[in-house]
OpenMM code with the backbone's topology and positions (N, CA, C; nanometers):
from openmm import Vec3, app, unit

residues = "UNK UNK UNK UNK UNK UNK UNK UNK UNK UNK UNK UNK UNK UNK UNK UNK UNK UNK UNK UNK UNK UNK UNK UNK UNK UNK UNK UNK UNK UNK UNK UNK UNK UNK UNK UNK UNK UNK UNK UNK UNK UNK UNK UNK UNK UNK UNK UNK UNK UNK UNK UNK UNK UNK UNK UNK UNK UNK UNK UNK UNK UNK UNK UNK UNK UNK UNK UNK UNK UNK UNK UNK UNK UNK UNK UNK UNK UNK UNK UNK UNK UNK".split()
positions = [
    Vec3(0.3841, 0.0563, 0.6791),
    Vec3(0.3133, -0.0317, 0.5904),
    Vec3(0.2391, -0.1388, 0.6715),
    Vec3(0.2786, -0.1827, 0.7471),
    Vec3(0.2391, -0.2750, 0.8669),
    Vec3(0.0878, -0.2128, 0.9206),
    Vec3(0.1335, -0.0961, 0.9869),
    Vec3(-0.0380, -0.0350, 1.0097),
    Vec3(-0.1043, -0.0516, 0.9168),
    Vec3(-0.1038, -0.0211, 0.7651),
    Vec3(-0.1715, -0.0039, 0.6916),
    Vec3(-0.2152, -0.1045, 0.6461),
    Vec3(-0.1655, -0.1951, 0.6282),
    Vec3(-0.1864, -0.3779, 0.6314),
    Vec3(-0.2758, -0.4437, 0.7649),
    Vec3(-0.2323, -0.4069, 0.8601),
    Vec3(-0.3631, -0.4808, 0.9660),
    Vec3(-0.4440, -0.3715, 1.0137),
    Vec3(-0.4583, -0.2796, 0.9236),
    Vec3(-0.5984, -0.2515, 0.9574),
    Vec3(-0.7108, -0.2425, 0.8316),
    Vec3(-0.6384, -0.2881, 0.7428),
    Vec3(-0.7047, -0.3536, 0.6359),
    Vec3(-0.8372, -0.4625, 0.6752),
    Vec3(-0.9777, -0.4650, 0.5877),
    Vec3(-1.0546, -0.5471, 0.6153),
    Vec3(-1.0276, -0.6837, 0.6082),
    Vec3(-1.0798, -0.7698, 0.7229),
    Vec3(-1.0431, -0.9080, 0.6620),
    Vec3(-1.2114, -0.9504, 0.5985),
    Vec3(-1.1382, -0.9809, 0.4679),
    Vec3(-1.2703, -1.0525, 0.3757),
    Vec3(-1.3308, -1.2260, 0.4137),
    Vec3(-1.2494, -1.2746, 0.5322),
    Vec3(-1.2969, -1.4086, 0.5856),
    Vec3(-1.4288, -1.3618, 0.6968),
    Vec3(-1.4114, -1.2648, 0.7594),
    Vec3(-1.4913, -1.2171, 0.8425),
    Vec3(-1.6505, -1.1713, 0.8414),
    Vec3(-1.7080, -1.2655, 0.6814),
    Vec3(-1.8145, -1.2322, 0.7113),
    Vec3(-1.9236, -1.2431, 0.8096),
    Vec3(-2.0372, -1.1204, 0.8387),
    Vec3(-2.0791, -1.0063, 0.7443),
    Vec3(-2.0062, -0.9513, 0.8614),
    Vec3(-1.9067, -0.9547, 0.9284),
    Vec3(-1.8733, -0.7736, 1.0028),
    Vec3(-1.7768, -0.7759, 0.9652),
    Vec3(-1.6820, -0.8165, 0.9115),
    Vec3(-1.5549, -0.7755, 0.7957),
    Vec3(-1.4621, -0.6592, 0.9016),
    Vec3(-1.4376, -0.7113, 1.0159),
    Vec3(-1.3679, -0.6222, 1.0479),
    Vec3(-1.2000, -0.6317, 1.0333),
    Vec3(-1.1329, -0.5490, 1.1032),
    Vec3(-0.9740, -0.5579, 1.0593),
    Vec3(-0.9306, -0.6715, 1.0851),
    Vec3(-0.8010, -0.6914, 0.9683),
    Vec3(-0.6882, -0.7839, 1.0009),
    Vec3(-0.6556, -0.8439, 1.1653),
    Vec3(-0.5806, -0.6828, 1.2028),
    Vec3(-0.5682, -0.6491, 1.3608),
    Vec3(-0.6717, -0.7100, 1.4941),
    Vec3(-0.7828, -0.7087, 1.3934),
    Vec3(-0.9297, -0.7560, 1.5341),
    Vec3(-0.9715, -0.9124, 1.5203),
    Vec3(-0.8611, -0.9716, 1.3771),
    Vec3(-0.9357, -1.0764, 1.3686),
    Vec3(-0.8349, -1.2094, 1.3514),
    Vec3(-0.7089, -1.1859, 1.3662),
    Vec3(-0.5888, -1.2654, 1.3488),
    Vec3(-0.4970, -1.2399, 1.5108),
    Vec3(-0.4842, -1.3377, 1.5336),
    Vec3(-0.3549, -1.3867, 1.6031),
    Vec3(-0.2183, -1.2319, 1.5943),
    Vec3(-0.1196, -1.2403, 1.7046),
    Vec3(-0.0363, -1.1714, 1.6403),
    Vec3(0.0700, -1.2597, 1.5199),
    Vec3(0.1092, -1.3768, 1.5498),
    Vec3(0.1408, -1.4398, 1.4860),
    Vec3(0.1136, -1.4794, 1.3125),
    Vec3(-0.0445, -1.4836, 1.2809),
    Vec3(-0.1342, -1.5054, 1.1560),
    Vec3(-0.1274, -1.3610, 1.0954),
    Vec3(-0.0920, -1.2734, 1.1753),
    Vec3(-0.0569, -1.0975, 1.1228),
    Vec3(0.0675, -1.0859, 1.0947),
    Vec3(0.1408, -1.1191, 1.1699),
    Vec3(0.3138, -1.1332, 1.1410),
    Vec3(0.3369, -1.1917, 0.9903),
    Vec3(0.2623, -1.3462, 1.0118),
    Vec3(0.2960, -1.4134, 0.9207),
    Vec3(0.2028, -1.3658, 0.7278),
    Vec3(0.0967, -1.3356, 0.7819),
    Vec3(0.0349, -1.2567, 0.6530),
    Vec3(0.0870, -1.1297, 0.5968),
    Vec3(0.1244, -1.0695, 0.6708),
    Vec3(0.1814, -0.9195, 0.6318),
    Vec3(0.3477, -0.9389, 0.5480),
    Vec3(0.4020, -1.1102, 0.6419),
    Vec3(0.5290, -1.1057, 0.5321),
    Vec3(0.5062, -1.1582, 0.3813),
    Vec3(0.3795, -1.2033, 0.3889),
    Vec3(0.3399, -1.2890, 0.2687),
    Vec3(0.3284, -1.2090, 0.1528),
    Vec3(0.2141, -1.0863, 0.2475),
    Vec3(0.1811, -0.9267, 0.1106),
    Vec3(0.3315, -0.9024, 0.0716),
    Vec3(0.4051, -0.8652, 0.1511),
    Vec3(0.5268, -0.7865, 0.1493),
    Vec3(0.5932, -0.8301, 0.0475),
    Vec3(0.5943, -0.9592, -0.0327),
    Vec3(0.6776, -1.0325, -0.0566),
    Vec3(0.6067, -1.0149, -0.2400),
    Vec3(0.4901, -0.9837, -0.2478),
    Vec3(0.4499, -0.9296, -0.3763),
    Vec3(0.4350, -0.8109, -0.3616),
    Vec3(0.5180, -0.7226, -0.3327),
    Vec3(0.5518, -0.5655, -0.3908),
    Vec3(0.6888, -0.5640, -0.4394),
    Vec3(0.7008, -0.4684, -0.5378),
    Vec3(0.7912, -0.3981, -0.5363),
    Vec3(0.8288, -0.2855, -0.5352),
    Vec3(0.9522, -0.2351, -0.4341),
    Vec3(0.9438, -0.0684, -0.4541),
    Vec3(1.0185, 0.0006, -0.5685),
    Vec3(0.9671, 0.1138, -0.5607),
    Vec3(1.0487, 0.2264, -0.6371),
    Vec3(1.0528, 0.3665, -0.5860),
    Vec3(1.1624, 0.4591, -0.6534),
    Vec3(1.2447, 0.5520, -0.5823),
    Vec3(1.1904, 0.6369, -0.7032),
    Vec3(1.0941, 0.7488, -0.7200),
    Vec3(1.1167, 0.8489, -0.8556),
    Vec3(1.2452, 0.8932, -0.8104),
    Vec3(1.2878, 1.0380, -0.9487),
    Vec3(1.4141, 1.0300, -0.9115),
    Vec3(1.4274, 1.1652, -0.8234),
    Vec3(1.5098, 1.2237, -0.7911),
    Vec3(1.4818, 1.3052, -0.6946),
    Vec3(1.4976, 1.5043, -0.7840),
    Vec3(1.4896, 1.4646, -0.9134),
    Vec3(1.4751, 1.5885, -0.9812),
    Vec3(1.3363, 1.5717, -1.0354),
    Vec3(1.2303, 1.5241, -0.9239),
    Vec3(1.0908, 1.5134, -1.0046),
    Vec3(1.0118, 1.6059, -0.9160),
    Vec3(0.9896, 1.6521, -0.9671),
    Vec3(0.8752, 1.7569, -0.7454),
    Vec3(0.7356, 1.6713, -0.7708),
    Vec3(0.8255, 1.6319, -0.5897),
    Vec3(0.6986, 1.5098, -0.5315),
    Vec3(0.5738, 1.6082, -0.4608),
    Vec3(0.5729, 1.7695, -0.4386),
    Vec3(0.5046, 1.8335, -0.4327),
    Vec3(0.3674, 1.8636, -0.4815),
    Vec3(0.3562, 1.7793, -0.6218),
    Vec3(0.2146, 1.7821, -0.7103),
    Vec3(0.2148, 1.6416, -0.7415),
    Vec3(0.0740, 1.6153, -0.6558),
    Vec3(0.0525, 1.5002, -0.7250),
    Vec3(-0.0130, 1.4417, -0.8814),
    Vec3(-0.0594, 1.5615, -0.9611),
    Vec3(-0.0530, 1.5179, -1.0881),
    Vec3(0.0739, 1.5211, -1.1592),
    Vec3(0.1658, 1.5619, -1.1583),
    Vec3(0.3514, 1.5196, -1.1800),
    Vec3(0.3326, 1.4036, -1.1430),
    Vec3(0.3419, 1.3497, -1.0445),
    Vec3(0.3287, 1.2028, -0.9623),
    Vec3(0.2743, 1.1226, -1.0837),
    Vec3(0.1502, 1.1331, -1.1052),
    Vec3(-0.0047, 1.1151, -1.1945),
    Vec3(0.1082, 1.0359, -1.3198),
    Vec3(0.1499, 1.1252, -1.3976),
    Vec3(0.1939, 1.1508, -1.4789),
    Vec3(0.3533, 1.0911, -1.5497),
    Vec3(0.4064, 1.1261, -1.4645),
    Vec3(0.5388, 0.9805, -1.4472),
    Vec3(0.4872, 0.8638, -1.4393),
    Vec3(0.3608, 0.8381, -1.3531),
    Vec3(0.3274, 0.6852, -1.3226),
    Vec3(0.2941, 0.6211, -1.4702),
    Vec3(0.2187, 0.7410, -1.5525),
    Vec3(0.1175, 0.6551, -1.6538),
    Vec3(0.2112, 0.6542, -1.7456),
    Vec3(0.3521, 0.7444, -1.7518),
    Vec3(0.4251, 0.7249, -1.8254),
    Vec3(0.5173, 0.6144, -1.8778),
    Vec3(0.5456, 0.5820, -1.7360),
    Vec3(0.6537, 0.4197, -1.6913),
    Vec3(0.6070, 0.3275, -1.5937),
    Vec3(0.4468, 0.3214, -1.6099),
    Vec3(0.3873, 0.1890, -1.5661),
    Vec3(0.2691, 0.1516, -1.6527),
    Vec3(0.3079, 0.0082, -1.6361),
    Vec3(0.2098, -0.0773, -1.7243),
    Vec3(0.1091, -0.1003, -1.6300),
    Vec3(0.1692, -0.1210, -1.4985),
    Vec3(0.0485, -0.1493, -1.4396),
    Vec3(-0.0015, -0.0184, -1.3483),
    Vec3(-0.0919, 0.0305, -1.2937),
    Vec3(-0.1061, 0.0916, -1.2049),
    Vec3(-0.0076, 0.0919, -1.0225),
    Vec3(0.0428, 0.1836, -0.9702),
    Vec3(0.0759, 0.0926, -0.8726),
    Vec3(-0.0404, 0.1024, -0.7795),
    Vec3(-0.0263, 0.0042, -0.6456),
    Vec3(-0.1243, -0.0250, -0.5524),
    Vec3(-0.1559, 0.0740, -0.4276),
    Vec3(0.0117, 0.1112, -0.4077),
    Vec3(0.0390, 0.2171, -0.2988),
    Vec3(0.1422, 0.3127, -0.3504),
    Vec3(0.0994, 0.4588, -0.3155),
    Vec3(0.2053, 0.6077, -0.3379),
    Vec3(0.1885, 0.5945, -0.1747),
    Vec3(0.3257, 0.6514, -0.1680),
    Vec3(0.3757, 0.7123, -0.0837),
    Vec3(0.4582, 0.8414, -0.1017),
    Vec3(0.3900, 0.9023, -0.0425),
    Vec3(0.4792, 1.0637, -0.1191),
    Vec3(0.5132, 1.1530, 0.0353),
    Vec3(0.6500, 1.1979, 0.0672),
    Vec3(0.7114, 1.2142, 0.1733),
    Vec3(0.6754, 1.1675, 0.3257),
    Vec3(0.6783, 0.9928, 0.2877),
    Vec3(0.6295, 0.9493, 0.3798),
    Vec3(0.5084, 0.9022, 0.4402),
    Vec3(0.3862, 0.9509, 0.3053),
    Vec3(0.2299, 0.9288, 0.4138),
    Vec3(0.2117, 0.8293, 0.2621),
    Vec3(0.1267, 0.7663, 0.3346),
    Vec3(0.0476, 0.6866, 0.2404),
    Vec3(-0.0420, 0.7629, 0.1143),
    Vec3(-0.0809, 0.7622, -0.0029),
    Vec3(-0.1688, 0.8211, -0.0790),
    Vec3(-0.2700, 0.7588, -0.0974),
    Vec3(-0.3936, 0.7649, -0.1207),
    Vec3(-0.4768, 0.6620, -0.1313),
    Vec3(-0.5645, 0.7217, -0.2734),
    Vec3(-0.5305, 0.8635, -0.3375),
    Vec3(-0.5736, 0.8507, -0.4320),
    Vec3(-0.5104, 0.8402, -0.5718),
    Vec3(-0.4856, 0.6576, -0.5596),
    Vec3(-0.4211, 0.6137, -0.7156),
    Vec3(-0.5815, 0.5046, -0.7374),
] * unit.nanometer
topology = app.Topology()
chain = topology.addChain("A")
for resn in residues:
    res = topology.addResidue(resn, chain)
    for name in ("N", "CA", "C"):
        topology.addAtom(name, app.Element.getBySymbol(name[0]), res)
């Protein structure tokens, strides 16, 4: 999650908007990444769901979320299409 967090754009960086990683301190990265961290919450589907299709995935989500979530992770990799 950390990778995926500093290499995120930084939106202070205008106009070359480049990464977190290219544009913070290690420290201002440390300390921002615990900040995100701290508005998520996780969840576990249950393990009689097959994480194999992601419209199953799709489909549980819209079932028992109000909100969309921000990040899938499905055996480990990031998803990026929610």
């Amino acid at each position: 999650m950390f990778e995926h967090y500093s290499s995120c754009e930084n939106e202070d960086d205008e106009p070359l908007y480049r990464s977190l990683r290219e544009t913070l301190s290690e420290d201002e990265l440390s300390l921002g990444f615990n900040d995100f961290m701290m508005d998520l919450v996780f969840f576990r589907l249950n393990e009689n769901i097959p994480v194999d299709n992601l419209e199953t995935i799709r489909s549980v989500l819209r079932e028992n979320c109000f909100f969309s979530p921000e990040y899938v992770f499905i055996k480990g990799q990031i998803v990026d299409d929610f």
